[in-house]
Phi, psi and omega in degrees: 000149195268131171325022208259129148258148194225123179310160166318309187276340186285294223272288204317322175287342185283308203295340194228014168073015189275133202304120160276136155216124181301149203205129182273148182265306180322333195272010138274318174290312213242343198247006172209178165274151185281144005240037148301272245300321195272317180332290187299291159337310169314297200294324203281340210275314194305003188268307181306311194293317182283012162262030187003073148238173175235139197296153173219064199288126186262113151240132164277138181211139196043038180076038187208161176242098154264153177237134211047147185224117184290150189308333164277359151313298188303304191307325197281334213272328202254013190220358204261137161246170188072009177277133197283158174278183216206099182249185130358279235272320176239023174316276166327294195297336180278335208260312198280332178279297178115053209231166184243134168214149184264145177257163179261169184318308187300324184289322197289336174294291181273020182258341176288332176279331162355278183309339184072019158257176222233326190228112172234144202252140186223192173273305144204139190293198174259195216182193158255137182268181180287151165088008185326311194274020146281323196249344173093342170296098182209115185329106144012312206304284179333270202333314197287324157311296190299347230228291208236117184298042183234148174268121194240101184300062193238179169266062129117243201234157160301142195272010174274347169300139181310106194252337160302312158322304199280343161300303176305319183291318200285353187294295162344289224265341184097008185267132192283136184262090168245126178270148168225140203097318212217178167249011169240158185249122172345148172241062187026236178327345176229111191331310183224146212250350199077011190219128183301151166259133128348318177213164204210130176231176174231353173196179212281338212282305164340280142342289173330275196319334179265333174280300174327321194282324168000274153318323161276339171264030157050077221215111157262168191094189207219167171254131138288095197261130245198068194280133196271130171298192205256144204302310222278003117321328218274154155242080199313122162020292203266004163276333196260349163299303175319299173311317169321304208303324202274325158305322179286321209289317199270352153315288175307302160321313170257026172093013206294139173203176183032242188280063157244344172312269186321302180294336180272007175242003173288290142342306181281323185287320217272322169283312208289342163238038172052056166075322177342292016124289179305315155270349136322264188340319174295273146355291197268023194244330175222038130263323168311323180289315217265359181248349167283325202291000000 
């Protein structure tokens, strides 16, 4: 039998047929300090409810996957240290130990389909990193795109990431790529990465209609839906690159490697653009939910 627990407001919402969006759990354990990190979570579920859905924010505790997490749940979670991140690959071993983890897009993709939702909203999934074709680094998130039948609500790919690469890969894999609103595709913090998106939609409906149809032509996997952040947010290509660069270089020097990557170059951007980098990431974390929702 599967470990799943469903917050109160998750099995009310299942029972009566009301639209859900699924919500990741890392950017609470790994992506802020406490108690933004709770703060923040809160603010990201009120986007959804007032876009009238009901949030389903995923973490596993103690060795169960809940869906949705009542506040006082939320509160343990964003205060819990030693918890693991959660991809594909230790999902089960985290689950089998009776351990607590936060998922990541991919973990978060298949506990949502669990769950029967269909649609989730994040910040930007993960990629190839730089320097892939030495080190072999390329996220889960892709493979799991290519997999799992959730439509994935993001500002594009993380821009510390290789974005051409991580385009290629998803083509390779069959995953429909859509910017929506614009023809170029988002760089997380910056409206345009400087790279065309593959497919280009203007409204929600639009999307809806492309994921269904999927689903009828029995198309495994999910969508990349590529919310550009919201301008009075953006931190444009040529201020945030340099810093990137400065952020990759000092990773490498000290030996920064595998899931240990992301959060230390997350980190590093947050001091070098003076918190900027944060209040984006934010801004763009709860445009995304109100357009899944």
């Amino acid at each position: 039998m599967i470990p799943l627990l469903c917050s109160p407001e998750v099995r009310a919402a299942r029972e009566a047929g009301a639209p859900l969006v699924a919500l990741e759990s890392t950017i609470i354990t790994h992506g802020m300090p406490w108690p933004q990190n709770r703060d923040t979570a809160l603010a990201v579920e009120a986007e959804v409810r007032a876009a009238g859905a009901t949030p389903a924010t995923i973490a596993v505790l103690d060795g169960q996957i809940h869906v949705g997490l009542e506040r006082g749940v939320l509160d343990r979670l964003a205060q819990a240290s030693g918890v693991m991140k959660l991809s594909r690959a230790d999902l089960a071993v985290c689950l089998a130990q009776r351990r607590t983890g936060a998922t990541t897009v991919a973990a978060t993709m298949i506990c949502a389909h669990l769950a029967g939702i269909e649609v989730f909203a994040t910040g930007g999934i993960g990629g190839v990193h730089r320097g892939a074709e030495s080190s072999f680094d390329i996220s889960a998130d892709l493979q799991e795109l290519a997999t799992t039948p959730v439509s994935v609500v993001a500002a594009g790919a993380k821009a510390i990431l290789d974005l051409p690469k991580t385009l290629e890969v998803l083509e390779t894999l069959g995953v429909p790529v859509i910017a929506v609103g614009q023809d170029a595709f988002p760089a997380f913090w910056s409206r345009d990465s400087g790279l065309r998106a593959p497919l280009r939609m203007d409204t929600a409906a639009e999307v809806a209609g492309a994921h269904r149809m999927r689903r009828t032509l029995g198309l495994a996997g999910g969508q990349l839906v590529a919310n550009p952040v919201p301008v009075d947010a953006e931190i444009p290509r040529s201020e945030i690159d340099p810093f990137i660069a400065r952020a990759l270089d000092e990773a490498a020097q000290q030996g920064v490697a595998a899931k240990a990557v992301t959060p230390f170059l997350l980190a590093r951007l947050y001091e070098l653009t003076q918190g900027r980098s944060l209040a984006a990431n934010i801004a763009l974390v709860k445009h995304n939910a109100r357009l899944a929702a």
